[in-house]
GUKOL-758668 format. One record per residue (C-alpha): residue in one letter; x, y, z. Coordinates in steps of 0.2 Angstrom, whole numbers, plus 5000, padded with zeros to 4 digits. Example, Ala and Ser with C-alpha at 12.3 -4.5 7.8 and 13.67 -1.06 7.14 Angstrom:
a|5062|4978|5039
s|5068|4995|5036
***
This chain:
x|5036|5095|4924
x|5043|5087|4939
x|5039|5071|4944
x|5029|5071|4962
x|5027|5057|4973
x|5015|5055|4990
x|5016|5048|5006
x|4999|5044|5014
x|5004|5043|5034
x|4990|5040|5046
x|4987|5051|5062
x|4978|5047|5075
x|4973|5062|5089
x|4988|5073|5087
x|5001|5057|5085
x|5009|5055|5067
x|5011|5034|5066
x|5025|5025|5059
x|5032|5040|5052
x|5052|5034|5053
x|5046|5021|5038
x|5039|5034|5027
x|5053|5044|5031
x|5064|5031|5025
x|5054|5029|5010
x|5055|5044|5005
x|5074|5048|5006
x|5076|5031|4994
x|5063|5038|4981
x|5076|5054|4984
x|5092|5043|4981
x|5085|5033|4964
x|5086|5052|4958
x|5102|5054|4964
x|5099|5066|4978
x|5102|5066|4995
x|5097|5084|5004
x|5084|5076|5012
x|5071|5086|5023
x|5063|5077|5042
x|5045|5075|5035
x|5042|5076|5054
x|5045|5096|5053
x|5031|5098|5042
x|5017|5088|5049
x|5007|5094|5065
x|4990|5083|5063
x|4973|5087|5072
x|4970|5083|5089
x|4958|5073|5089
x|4951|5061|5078
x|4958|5047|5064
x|4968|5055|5048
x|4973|5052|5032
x|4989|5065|5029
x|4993|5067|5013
x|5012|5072|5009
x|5016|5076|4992
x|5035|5080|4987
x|5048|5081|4972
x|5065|5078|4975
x|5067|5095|4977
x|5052|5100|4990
x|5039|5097|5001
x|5022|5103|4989
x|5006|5099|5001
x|5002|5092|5017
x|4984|5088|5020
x|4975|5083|5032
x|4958|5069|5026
x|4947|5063|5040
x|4947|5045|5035
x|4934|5033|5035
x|4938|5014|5029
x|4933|5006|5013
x|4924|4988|5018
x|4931|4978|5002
x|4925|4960|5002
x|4928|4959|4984
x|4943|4960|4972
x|4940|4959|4954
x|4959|4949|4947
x|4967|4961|4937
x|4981|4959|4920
x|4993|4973|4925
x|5010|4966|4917
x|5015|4984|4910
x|5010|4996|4924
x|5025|5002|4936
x|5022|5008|4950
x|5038|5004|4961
x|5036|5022|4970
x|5021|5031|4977
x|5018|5043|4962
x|5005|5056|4963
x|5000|5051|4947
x|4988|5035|4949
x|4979|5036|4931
x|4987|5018|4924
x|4979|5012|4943
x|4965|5022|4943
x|4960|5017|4925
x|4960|4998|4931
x|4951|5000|4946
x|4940|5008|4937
x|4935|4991|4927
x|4929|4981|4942
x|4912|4980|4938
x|4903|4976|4956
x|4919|4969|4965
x|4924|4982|4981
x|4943|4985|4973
x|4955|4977|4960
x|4969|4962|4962
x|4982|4963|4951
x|4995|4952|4944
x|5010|4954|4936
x|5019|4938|4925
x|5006|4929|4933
x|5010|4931|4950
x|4999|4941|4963
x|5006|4958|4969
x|4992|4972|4977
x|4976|4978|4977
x|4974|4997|4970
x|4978|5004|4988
x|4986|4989|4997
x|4997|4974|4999
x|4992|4959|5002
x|4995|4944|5012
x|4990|4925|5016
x|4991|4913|5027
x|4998|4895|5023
x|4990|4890|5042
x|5008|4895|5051
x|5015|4910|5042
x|5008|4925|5033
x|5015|4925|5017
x|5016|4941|5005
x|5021|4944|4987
x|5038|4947|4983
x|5038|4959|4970
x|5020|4969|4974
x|5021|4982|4963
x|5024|4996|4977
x|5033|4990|4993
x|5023|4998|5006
x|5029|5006|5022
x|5017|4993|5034
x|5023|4978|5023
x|5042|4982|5026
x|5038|4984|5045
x|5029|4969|5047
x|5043|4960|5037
x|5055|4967|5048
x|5047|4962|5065
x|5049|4944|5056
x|5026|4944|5055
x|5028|4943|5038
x|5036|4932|5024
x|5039|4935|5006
x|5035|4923|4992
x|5029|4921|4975
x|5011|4919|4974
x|5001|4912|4959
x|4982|4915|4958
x|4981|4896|4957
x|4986|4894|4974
x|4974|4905|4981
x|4963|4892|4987
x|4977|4885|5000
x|4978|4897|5009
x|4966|4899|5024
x|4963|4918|5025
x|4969|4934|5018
x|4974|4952|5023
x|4976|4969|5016
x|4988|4980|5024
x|4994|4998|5019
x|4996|5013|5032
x|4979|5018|5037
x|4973|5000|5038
x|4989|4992|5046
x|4986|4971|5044
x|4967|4969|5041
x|4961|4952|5039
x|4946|4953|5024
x|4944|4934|5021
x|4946|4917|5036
x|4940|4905|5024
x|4934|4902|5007
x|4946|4914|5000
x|4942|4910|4982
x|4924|4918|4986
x|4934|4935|4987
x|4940|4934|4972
x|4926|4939|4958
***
């Protein structure tokens, strides 16, 4: 069995957002397998007219499986239950989220997971994250999945890298999630360590 991966790509009335970074995405999950016939994702979305969605894009290295279309309607998560995950990888967008899936699913009353690798923050179970030291916005260096909204806010210059310890948490004066259907949302302005459960 092949493996598949997934690009989640928002639409928003008719117009396909972003989509040159998931593109790019895509053609590097591609060339770790050592292939390079790359097809434009472009020619095989053609999203609703009117309303928000979540496209769903699944591929193998060899073809495009499904594209579907999800009106999408945004978790509130005020809440993250800190999570151990030192042995899950998940550096691509693998269609398979079980290891993810299994953890989230232990977060008792908290909205969605954090989780940490070596000690060190990386995402939540459907974002990255970010903080802000009061005059930059700071992000993990190694999240576990390098997202497409990350790696454009790091290249407009918004966004910084950094190792971030759970410790240092309480610094910081607020806290975002970001991933493509969210693009930069601010979930905490103060009292950060009250999200954290």
């Amino acid at each position: 069995m092949k493996l598949e991966f997934l690009e989640t790509i928002k639409a928003f009335n008719g117009k396909i957002e972003n989509l040159s970074y998931h593109q790019k995405r895509y053609e590097s999950v591609l060339a770790a397998y050592g292939y390079s016939n790359y097809k434009m994702l472009g020619d095989y979305l053609e999203a609703p007219k009117k309303g928000l969605y979540r496209c769903r894009l699944c591929y193998t290295v060899d073809e495009i499986t499904e594209v579907f279309y999800y009106p999408y309607h945004k978790r509130t998560i005020q809440r993250l239950k800190c999570m151990d995950a030192d042995n899950l990888v998940y550096d691509k967008k693998y269609v398979n989220r079980e290891a993810i899936n299994a953890l989230f699913a232990k977060r008792g009353e908290c909205d969605d997971i954090l989780l940490m690798q070596n000690g060190l923050i990386t995402d939540t179970s459907i974002a990255n994250v970010a903080f802000f030291d009061g005059s930059r916005w700071l992000t993990p260096k190694k999240p576990l999945l390098a997202g497409t909204t990350r790696q454009r806010l790091l290249d407009d210059g918004f966004l910084i890298e950094a190792d971030i310890a759970l410790a240092e948490v309480k610094k910081f004066q607020k806290m975002a999630l970001m991933n493509a259907m969210i693009d930069f949302d601010i979930i905490a302005d103060k009292n950060i360590e009250e999200v954290i459960c």
